[in-house]
N, C-alpha and C positions, 0 to 999 in steps of 0.2 A: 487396561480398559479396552473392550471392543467399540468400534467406531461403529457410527450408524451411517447409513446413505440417504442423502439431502438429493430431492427434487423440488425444484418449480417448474409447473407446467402453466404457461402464457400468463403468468403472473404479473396483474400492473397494477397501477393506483392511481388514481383520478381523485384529488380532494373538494368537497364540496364546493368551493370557488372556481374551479374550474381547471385547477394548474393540474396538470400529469406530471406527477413526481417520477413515476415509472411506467413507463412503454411496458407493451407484452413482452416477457424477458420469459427464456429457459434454459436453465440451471440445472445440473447435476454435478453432486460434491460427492467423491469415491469414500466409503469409510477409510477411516485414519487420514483424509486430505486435506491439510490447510489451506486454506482458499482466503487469498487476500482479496479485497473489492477495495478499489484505487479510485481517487480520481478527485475534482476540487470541488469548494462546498457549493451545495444542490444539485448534487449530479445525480442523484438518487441512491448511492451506494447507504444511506443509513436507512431510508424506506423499506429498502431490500431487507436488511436486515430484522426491523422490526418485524416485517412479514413471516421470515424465518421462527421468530420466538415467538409469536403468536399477538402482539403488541399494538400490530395493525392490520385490521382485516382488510384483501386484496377487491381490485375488480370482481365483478360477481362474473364467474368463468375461469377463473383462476384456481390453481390447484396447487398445495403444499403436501408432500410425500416424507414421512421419515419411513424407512427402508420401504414396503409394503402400505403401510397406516397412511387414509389420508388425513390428516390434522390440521387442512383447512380451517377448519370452524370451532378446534379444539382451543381451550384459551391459555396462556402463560401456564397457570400453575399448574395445569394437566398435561400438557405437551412433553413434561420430563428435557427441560435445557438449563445449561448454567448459562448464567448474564456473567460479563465484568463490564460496568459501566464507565464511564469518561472520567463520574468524579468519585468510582470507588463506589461508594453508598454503603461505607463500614458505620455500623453500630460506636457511638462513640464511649457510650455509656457501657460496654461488653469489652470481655478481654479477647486474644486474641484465640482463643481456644472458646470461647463462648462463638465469635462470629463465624469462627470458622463452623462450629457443631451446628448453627442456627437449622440451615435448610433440611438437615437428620431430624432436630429436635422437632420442628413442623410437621417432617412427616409421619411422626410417632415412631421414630426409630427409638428399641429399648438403651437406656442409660450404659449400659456395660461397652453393647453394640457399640455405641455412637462414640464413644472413649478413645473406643481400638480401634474406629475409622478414622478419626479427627488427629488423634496420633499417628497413625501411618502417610495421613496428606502435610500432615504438617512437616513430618521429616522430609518427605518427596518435594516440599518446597523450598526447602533449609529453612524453618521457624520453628522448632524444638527452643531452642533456649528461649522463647517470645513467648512462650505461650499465656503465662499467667499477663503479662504485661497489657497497657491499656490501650487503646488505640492513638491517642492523643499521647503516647510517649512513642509514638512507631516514626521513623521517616517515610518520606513518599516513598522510596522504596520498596520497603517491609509492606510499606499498606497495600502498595501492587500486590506482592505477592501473598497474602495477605488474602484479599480480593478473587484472586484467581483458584486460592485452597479452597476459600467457602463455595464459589461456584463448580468447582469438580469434587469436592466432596459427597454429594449424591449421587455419583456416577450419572449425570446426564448423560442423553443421547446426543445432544448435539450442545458444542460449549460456544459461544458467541460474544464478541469483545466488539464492543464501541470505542473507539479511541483509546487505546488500553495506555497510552503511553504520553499523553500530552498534555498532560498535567504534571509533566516531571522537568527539572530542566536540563538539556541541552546534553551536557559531561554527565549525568544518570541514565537518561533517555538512552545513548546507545548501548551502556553498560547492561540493561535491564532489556535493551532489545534484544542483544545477545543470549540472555539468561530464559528473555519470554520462548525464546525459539527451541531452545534445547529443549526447557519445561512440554513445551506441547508434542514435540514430536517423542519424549518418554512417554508419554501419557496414552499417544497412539489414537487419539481422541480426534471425532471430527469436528473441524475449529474452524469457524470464516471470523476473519475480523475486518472491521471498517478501519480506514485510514488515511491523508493524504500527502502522509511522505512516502515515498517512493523506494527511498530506501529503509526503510520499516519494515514495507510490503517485501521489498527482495530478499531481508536478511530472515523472514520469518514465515514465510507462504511458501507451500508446493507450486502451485499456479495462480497465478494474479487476474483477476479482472477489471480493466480496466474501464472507468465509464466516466460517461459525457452525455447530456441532457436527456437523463432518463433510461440509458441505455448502455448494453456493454458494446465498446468499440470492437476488442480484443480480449482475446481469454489466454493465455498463454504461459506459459515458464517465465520465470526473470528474466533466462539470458534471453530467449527467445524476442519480447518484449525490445531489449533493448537492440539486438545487433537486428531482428526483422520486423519492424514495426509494420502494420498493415496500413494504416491511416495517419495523415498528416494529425491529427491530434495525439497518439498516440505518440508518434515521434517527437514533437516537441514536451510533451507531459512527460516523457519517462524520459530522463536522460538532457535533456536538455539540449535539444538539436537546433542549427540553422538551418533556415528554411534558403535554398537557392532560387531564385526568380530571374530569369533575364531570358534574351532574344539567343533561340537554337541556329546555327549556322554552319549545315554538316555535321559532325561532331564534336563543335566545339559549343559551350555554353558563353553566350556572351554575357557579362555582369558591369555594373558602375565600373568596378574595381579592378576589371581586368576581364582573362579568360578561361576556361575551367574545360581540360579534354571531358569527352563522356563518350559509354560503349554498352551499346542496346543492341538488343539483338535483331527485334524487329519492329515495334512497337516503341515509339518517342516516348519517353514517361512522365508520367501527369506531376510527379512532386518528386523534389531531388534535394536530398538533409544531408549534411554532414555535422557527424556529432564535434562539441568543440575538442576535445584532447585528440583530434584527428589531423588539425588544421596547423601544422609548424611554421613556425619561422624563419626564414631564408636572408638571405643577403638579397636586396634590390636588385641588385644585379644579376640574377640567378631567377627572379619573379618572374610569374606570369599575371601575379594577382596582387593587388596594393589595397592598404587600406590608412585610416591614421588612429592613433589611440586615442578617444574621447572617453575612457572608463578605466580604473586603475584600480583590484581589490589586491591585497593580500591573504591568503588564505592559511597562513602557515609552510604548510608542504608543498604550495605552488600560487600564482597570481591567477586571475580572471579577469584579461581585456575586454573593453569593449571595443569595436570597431565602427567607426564609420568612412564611407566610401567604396567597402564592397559591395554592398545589394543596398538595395532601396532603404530595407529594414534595419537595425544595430546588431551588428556579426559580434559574437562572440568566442573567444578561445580560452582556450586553461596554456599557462606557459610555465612548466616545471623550474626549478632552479631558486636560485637566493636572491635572483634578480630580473628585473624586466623594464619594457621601456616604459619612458613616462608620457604622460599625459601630453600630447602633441606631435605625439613622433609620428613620422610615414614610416610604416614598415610592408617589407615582403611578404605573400605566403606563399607557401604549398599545398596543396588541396591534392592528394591522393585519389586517385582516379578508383582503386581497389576500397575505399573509404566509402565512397557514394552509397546512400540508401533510395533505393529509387523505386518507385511503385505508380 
């Protein structure tokens, strides 16, 4: 499939009560680019999208582009997009080769046609041996993918996923985040989907954007996103940062917990994150920075402290290994001076 190019030009939405879901926002998605929209609930990243399928009409001055066309004012069934909705919306009374064929059969595609396109999406999903089967014998998996055949089976122009994956649990979800990502980037197809795990977004978007009350913070790559975050939201949403606060004294940062070098160049810097797997543990003796454990997870492949008596705030770290301290203990850090995210 050839990808189409998505614009919004000063695109917002103001709902009749008064609330701005979305600020003037301007978007452009490259054909074939997956574009994640990040961020927590009522940020505007699902407005957005309805906007995009045609579902919600924008501020009047707002403007929607599929490559050249503007489709502003065009509605859902004309605009040429596949949906994959949050809870699916499979036909339960159809088989899986009936839902998938549905949106051919609507548009009067002929019987033979519609065979040999339903058969070739179905293989490109792995659901050949599903096909006669019913919906209500599928697991949430199969019904994902399932879901996602009927909506690229028309060759839309532009394919759009609301929460594609959150209705699955937990040990599927990453399995199927894996599989959603490959699926879209064979497809070549251009895809924004709403989301607000972050790692969803990473393993499955070309560029992420990410948003906060109506608006995108940051538009950027995964990694970029994570190791250069532009805004203190942005740092703590993606990745999971501490935020550093205390009294500058020459170049050193003073904290509850102790003291932390820092090296600017010219310009003091307004917000200073270190992300937690940066933060190690040292011997007291060795510290320049103390804290005490008041949080204790296991996570399998490593623990998550919590800390208090470094900042004002609960400091968090990740501490590799089979073991860690318990709940009470004063412990050392090291804070990496080469680690600092500072803007």
């Amino acid at each position: 499939m050839s990808g189409t190019k998505l614009r919004l030009n000063n695109c917002a939405k103001t709902f009749p009560n008064g609330t701005q879901a979305l600020l003037p926002t301007d978007v452009t998605v490259e054909p074939g680019e997956i574009l994640g929209l990040l961020g927590p609930s009522g940020c505007g990243k699902t407005t957005m999208l309805r906007i995009m399928a045609g579902l919600e009409m924008p501020n009047e001055g707002s403007q929607v582009y599929f490559d050249e066309e503007d489709v502003t004012h065009i509605p859902i069934e004309k605009r040429s997009v596949g949906m994959v909705f949050q809870s699916y919306a499979l036909f339960p009374n159809m088989s899986v080769r009936e839902n998938v064929g549905y949106g051919l059969k609507v548009k009067g595609v002929p019987n033979k046609e519609r065979k040999t396109r339903v058969d070739e999406v179905l293989a490109f999903c792995r659901l050949e041996g599903l096909a006669e089967r019913s919906i209500t014998q599928l697991s949430g998996g199969q019904r994902q993918r399932v879901a996602l055949a009927r909506a690229v089976a028309p060759k839309p122009r532009v394919l759009l996923l609301d929460e594609p994956l959150s209705a699955l649990d937990a040990a599927l979800r990453d399995v199927l985040r894996d599989e959603l990502a490959a699926i879209l980037r064979d497809l070549s197809m251009t895809a924004i989907f709403v989301t607000h795990d972050q790692s969803e977004a990473m393993a499955i978007a070309d560029t992420i954007a990410v948003m906060n009350a109506g608006q995108i913070e940051q538009r950027d790559t995964p990694e970029s996103l994570y190791r250069a975050p532009k805004t203190a939201f942005v740092a703590t949403f993606v990745g999971g940062a501490n935020r550093l606060e205390g009294r500058f004294n020459g170049e050193v940062l003073n904290l509850p917990g102790g003291t932390v070098p820092l090296s600017f160049s010219e310009q003091v810097p307004e917000h200073i994150f270190v992300r937690q797997e940066d933060v190690k543990l040292v011997d007291e003796a060795n510290a320049k920075i103390y804290g005490t454990v008041s949080g204790r997870i296991f996570l399998g492949t490593h623990y998550k402290l919590t800390l208090c008596g470094v900042c004002a705030d609960p400091f968090s770290i990740t501490v590799p290994g089979t073991d860690a301290p318990k709940i009470g203990a004063r412990v050392g850090l090291h804070i990496p001076q080469h680690s600092l995210i500072q803007f």
